[in-house]
N, C-alpha and C positions, 0 to 999 in steps of 0.2 A: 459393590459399586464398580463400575468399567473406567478404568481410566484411559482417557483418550492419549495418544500423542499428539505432540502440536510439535509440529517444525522449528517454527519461528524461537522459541524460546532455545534450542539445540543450537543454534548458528554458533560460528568461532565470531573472532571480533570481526574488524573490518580492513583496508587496504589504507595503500600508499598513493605518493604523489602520481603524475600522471605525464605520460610521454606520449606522444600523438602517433600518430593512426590510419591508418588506413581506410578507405571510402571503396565499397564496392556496390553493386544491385545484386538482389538477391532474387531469381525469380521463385513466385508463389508455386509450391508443386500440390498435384491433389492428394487429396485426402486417402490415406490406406488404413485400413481393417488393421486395428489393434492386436498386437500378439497376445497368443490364448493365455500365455503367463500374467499378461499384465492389466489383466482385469479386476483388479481386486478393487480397484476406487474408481468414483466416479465425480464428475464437474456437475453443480448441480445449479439451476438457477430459481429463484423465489422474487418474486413482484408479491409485493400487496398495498391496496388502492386504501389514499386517507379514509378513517372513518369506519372501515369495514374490519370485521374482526377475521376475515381466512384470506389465509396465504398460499399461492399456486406456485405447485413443482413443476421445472422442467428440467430434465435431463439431456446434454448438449454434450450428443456423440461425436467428441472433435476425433481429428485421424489417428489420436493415440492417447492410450488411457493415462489419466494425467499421474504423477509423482503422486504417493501420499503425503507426502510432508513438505511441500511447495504451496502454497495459498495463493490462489488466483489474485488474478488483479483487475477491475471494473470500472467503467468508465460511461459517460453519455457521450452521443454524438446529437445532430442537430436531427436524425431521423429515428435513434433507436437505441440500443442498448450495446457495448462492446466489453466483451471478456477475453482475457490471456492466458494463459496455466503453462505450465512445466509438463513435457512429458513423462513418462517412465523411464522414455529412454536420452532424457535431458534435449530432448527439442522442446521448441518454442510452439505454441498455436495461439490464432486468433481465431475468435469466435464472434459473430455479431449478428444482430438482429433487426428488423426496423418495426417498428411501433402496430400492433394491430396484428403481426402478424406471427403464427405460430414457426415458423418456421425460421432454422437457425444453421447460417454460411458456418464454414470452417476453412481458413487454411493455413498452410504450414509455414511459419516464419523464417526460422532457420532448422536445421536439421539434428541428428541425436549428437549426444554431446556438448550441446550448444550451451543448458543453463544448470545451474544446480541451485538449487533455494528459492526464495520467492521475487516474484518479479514487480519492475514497478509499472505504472502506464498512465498516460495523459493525454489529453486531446490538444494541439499544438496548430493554431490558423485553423486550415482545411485538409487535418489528418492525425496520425498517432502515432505516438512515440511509446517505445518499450524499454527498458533498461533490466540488462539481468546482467549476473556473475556468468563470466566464461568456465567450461571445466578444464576446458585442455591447459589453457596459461592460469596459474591459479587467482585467482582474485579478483583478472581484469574486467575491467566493467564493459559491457556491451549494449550500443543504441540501435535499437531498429527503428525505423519511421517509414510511412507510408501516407500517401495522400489520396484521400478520398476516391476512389474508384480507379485506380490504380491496380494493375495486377502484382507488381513488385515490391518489394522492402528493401528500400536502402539500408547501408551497414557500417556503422563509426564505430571505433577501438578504442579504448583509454587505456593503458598500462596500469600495471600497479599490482601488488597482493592486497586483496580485500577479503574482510570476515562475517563483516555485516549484511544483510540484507540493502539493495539500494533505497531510499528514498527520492520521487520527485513532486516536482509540482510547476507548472505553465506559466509563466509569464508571457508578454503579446507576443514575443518572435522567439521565443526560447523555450527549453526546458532546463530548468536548473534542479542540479541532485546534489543528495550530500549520502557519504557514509562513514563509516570511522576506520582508523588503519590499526595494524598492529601493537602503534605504541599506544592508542586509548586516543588519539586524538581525532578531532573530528574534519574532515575534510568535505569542502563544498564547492563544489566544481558549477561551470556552467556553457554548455552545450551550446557552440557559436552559432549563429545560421548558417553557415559556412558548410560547417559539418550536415547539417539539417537540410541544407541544399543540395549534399552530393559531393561536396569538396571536400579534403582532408580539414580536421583541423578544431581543434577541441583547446575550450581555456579551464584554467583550475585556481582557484583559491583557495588558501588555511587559513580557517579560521583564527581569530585572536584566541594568540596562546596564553590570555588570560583566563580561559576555559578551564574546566575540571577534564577531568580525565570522563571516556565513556566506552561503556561495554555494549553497550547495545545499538543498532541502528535508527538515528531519527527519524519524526515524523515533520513532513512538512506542509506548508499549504500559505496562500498569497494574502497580504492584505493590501490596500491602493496604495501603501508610501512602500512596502517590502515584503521581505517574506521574514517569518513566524517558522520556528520548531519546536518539536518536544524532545526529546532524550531520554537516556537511562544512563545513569554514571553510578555504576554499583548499590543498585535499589534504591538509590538517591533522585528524583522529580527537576529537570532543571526544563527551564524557559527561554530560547532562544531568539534576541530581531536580529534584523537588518533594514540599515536604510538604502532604498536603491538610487536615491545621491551620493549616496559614500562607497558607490561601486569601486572606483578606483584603489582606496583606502585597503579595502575588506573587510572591513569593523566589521566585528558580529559581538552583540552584547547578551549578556546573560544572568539569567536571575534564578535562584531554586525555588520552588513549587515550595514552601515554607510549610505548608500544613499536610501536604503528602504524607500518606503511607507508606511505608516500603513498597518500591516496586519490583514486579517481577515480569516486567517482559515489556514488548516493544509498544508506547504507549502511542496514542492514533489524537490527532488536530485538528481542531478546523477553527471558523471564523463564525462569530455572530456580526451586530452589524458595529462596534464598539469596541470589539473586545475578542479574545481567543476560549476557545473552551478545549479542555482534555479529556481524554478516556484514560484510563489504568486498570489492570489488574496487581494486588497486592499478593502478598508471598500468604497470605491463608486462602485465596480465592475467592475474596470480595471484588467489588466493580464500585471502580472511584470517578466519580467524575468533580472535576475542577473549573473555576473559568476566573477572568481577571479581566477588570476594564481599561484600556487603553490609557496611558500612564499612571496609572495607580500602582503602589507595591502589593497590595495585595489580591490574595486570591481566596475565592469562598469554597468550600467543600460539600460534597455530599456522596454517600453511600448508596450507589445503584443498587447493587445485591449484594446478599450477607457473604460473608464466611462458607467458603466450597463451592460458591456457585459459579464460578468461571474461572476460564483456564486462558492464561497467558495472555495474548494480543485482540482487544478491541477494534471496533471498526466503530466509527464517529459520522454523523452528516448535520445538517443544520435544515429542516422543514421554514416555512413561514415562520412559525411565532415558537419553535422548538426545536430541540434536539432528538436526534433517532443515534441509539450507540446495539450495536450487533456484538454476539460475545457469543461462544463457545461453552459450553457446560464442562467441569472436571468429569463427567457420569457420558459426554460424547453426545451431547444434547444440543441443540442450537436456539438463543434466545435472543428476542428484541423487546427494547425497552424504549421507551419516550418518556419527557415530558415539556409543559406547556412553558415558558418561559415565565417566571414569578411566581411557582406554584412549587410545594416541596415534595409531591408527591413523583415516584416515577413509575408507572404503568407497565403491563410487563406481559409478551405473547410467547409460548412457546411454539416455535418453526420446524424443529425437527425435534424426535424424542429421544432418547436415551439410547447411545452406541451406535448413531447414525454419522455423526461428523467428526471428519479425522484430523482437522486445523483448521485455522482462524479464518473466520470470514473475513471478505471485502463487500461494502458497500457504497449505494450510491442515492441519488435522488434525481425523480424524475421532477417535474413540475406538481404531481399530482399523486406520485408514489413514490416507496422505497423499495431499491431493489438490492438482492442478497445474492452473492455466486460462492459457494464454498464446495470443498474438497469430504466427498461423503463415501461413506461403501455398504 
């Protein structure tokens, strides 16, 4: 059997508090022809339409061949599909598409040396925000944003040593991220318009240090009173809110995923319309999914796939009346699995086969598909 590597599980922990920043424009430069060395991996992207059992490749020649051990990050906009990756030589790219059409823009965010690890991305008003690790200052977090048909990328700094991979997710004027810093604590920042408009100027909150300690970087995603995470605190499953009345405060409250597995890598969230659901992979390579209804203590269990079947970091979305969770194969495989909501059955497509994919997918949903961008060679 081929065992892939996965990035995401490799990360150190994560960073510290946060000292502000600086605000520049970045102009967008074109696209250049990958160096012959760093061809070894490629960005790949997969749509397929409810109902239908085949799934379409396309290959998305950004201006440099991406990191292997970076995992893209995917996103909708209101015309089409947007993709991020890492390059080889630690620049940033965007990639996007608009609906119907075969053809796929590229341009360069920031330049090499810009990211190292995985990045995050969100769609913010009328535009997009990125958040990656800096390499040169170790840790610090870095925003890029840009607005809709805009040739430029604005550019906000957060200090700090970070180890984790960022997490975000949108609220109506913001992007709020969280990652964890070197002592195990979780820290959750949030992205002023200020900054987002062009001004210096970035706010940060710590979380309640009634927290457990956490080694790996959360997952997060919005519901209409706050936002919702997931975590890893030494194979241990915990549950993260917030109320966005208690802004002020910073309360963030938490509960352990109770009937979890061991886990073993960064676990992926989202929202039904009541409730949260999890992805996990546990430390033999089974696919756990979770979920728990809005003030309830508890949470139900079930086993996507058995023992060996996936490696490390999940990707999660929410369909109509279901869930879509994307996973990586231990053998370098890429699989997608659904099911219907009330049914215990999970269904199950192979996407890519055996020694194709070299980290963890990101996924998304269209109105009427799901779409997959992952790091393949």
């Amino acid at each position: 059997m081929v065992e892939a590597r996965f990035g995401r599980g490799a990360r150190k922990r994560a960073w510290i508090g946060i000292v502000l920043v600086s605000a520049v424009s970045l102009v967008v430069l074109p696209a250049t022809a990958p160096p012959a060395h760093a061809a070894t991996c490629l960005l790949e992207f997969y749509w397929n339409a409810d109902g239908t059992p085949g799934w379409h490749p396309t290959t998305i020649a950004a201006g440099a061949a991406p990191e292997c051990d970076a995992s893209p990050a995917i996103v909708r906009s209101p015309t089409g599909t947007e993709i991020a990756d890492v390059g080889i030589d630690g620049s940033i790219w965007f990639s996007w598409n608009t609906d119907g059409s075969p053809v796929w823009q590229d341009a360069r965010v920031a330049g090499p040396g810009s990211a190292v690890g995985n990045l995050a991305m969100v769609r913010v008003g009328n535009g997009t925000v990125i958040a990656a690790h800096n390499t040169t200052n170790i840790g610090e977090t870095n925003f890029y944003w840009n607005t809709d048909g805009s040739g430029s990328w604005q550019f906000c700094s957060i200090e700090g040593p970070a180890s984790s991979d960022p997490a975000m997710v949108a609220s109506s004027t913001t992007a709020e991220f969280s990652v964890v810093d070197p002592y195990t604590a979780l820290r959750v920042g949030y992205q002023n318009p200020n900054c987002l408009g062009g001004g210096a100027g970035s706010t940060e909150t710590h979380a309640n240090q009634q927290l457990p300690p956490f080694d790996l970087g959360p997952a997060m995603t919005r519901w209409s009173g706050g936002t919702v995470m997931a975590a890893d605190s030494f194979g241990a499953l915990w549950f993260l809110w917030h109320f966005d009345s208690d802004y002020l405060n910073s309360n963030w409250y938490s509960s352990p995923v109770g009937n979890a597995v061991a886990n073993a890598g960064y676990p992926a969230i989202t929202r039904f319309s009541d409730g949260s659901s999890i992805a996990s992979v546990a430390y033999d390579g089974s696919l756990w999914f979770y979920w728990n209804v809005d003030g309830t203590p508890a949470w139900g269990s079930s086993r996507v796939a058995a023992a060996g079947s996936a490696a490390l970091s999940p990707a999660i979305a929410r369909f109509r009346d279901g869930t879509d969770i994307a996973a990586a194969g231990r053998d370098g495989s890429l699989w997608f699995y659904w099911n219907v909501d009330g049914t215990p059955a999970w269904n199950s497509s192979e996407v890519e086969g055996q020694g194709s994919v070299y980290d963890s997918p990101a996924m998304t949903r269209s109105s009427s598909s799901t779409e997959i961008a992952v790091i393949v060679r």
